[in-house]
N, C-alpha and C positions, 0 to 999 in steps of 0.2 A: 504494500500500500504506500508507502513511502517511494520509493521510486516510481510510482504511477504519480504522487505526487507533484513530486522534482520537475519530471516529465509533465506534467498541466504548467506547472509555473513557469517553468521553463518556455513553452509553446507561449502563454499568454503575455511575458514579457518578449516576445519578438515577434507577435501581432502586434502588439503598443508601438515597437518601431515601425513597423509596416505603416499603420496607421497614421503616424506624427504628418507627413505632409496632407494629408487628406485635414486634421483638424487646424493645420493652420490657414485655412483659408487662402493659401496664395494659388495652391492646385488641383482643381479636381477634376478626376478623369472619370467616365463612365466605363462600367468593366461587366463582362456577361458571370452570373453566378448562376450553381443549380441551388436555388434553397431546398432545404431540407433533404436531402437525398442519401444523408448520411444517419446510418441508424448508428445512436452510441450508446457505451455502454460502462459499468465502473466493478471491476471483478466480476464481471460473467454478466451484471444483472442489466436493464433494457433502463435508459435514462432520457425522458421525455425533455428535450430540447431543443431549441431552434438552431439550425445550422447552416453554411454557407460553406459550399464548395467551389473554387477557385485556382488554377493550375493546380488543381494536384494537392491542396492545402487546404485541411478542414476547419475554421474558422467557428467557434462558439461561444456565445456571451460571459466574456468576465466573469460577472456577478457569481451565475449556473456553475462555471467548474469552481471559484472560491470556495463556494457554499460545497460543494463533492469533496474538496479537500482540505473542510475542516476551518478554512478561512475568512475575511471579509474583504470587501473592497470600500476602501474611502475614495472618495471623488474629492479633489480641491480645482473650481471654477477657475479662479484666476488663472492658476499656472496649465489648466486642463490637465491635469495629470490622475489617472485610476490608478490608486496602492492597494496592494494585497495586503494587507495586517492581520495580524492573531486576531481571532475574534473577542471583542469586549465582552466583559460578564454587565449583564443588567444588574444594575441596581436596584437596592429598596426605592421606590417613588421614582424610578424613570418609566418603568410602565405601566401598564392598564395591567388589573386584575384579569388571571386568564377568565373567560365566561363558561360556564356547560351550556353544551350543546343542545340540551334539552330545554334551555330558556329561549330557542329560539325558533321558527320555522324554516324550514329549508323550501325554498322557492325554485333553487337551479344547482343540479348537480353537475358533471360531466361523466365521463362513458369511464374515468377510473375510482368516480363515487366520492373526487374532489366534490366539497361545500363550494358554491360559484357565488350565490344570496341566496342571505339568511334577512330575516324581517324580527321583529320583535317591536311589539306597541305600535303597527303600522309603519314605522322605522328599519328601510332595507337596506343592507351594506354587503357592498363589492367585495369579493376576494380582492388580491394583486392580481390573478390571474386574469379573474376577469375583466377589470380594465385595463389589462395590457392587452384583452381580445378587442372589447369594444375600440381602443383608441389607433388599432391595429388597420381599422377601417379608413382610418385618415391619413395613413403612411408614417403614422408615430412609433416610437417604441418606449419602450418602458424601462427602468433600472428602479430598484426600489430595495429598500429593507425595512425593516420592521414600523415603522412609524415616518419615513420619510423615500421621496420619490425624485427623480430626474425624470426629464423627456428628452429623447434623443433621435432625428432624423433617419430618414432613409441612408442619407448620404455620409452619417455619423457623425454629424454637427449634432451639439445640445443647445437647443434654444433653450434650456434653463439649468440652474443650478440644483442642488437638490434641496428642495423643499419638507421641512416638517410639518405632517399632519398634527393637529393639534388634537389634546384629546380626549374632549367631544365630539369627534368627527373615526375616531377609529376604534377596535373591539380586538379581542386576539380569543379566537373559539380552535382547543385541540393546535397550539403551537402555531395558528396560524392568524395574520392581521385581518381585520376586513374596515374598508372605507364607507361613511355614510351613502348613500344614491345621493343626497343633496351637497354634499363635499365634492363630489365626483362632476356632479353638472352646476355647482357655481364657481370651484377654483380650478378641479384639472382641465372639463372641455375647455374652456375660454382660453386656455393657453396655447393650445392645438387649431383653434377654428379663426 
């Protein structure tokens, strides 16, 4: 596991070089990829991620292999730069109490029985998932962690830094976040449309 590792970070540190003229804006070229066409996998088992194939070089989100190998990734705006870090232990009073599931209704699963929205008191909130599907619609993409989000172009430009959801606006049910519907359609669409 450790050398599957190495081998992830290793790869995602020379994607970040590939990528450096593309985010400074002085160059960009249009390039033919196959998305998705790469089935991957982390010790034998099948890992649902989005991928881009490219000469011969399989290309997939930061974020997705940090989190496989145990990681995080910090974003700093200014300098543009994505860092790999240990991951942070949450604190007492940095997050939301996790919820039971059972306080809430499931309105949208998906085909592996991920929660997509959940409702409670009339009140329905997004997976990440799921509004990294919906905004997926608009040519956006998503980078996010547990209480806070980037957007990031087709073209791997980020029209924004990342943003903390505040929290009245998020829930964490079974290890995972979910977004208000009303946080979702007054601060994320607006920034995409």
């Amino acid at each position: 596991m450790k050398r599957f590792r190495d081998i992830f970070i290793g790869v995602l540190i020379g994607c970040m070089l590939v990528a450096t003229p593309v985010l400074a804006d002085s160059i960009l070229t249009k390039i033919d990829v196959v998305l998705n066409g790469i089935n991957v996998q982390v010790d034998g088992e099948d890992v649902q991620v989005d991928s881009i194939l490219y000469n011969g070089s399989t290309y997939l989100p930061m974020r997705k292999i940090a989190e496989l190998v145990g990681k995080d990734v910090n974003w700093t705006q200014e300098t543009k730069t994505a860092n790999i870090i240990e991951k942070t232990e949450i604190k007492e009073g940095d997050s939301v109490i996790e919820q039971p599931i059972e306080n809430y209704k499931v309105i949208k699963k998906d085909e592996d029985e991920k929660l997509l929205i959940v409702e409670k008191d009339g009140k329905e909130y997004y997976s990440w998932i799921q509004i990294a599907r919906l905004i997926k619609e608009f040519d956006f993409y998503l980078t996010y962690g547990f209480n806070e989000f980037a957007l990031w172009n087709k073209d791997g430009t980020f029209p924004t830094e990342f943003i903390k959801v505040d929290k009245d606006n998020y829930i964490k049910i079974n290890v995972n976040y979910y977004i208000s519907k009303d946080y979702y359609e007054t601060t994320i669409l607006p920034l995409i449309k």
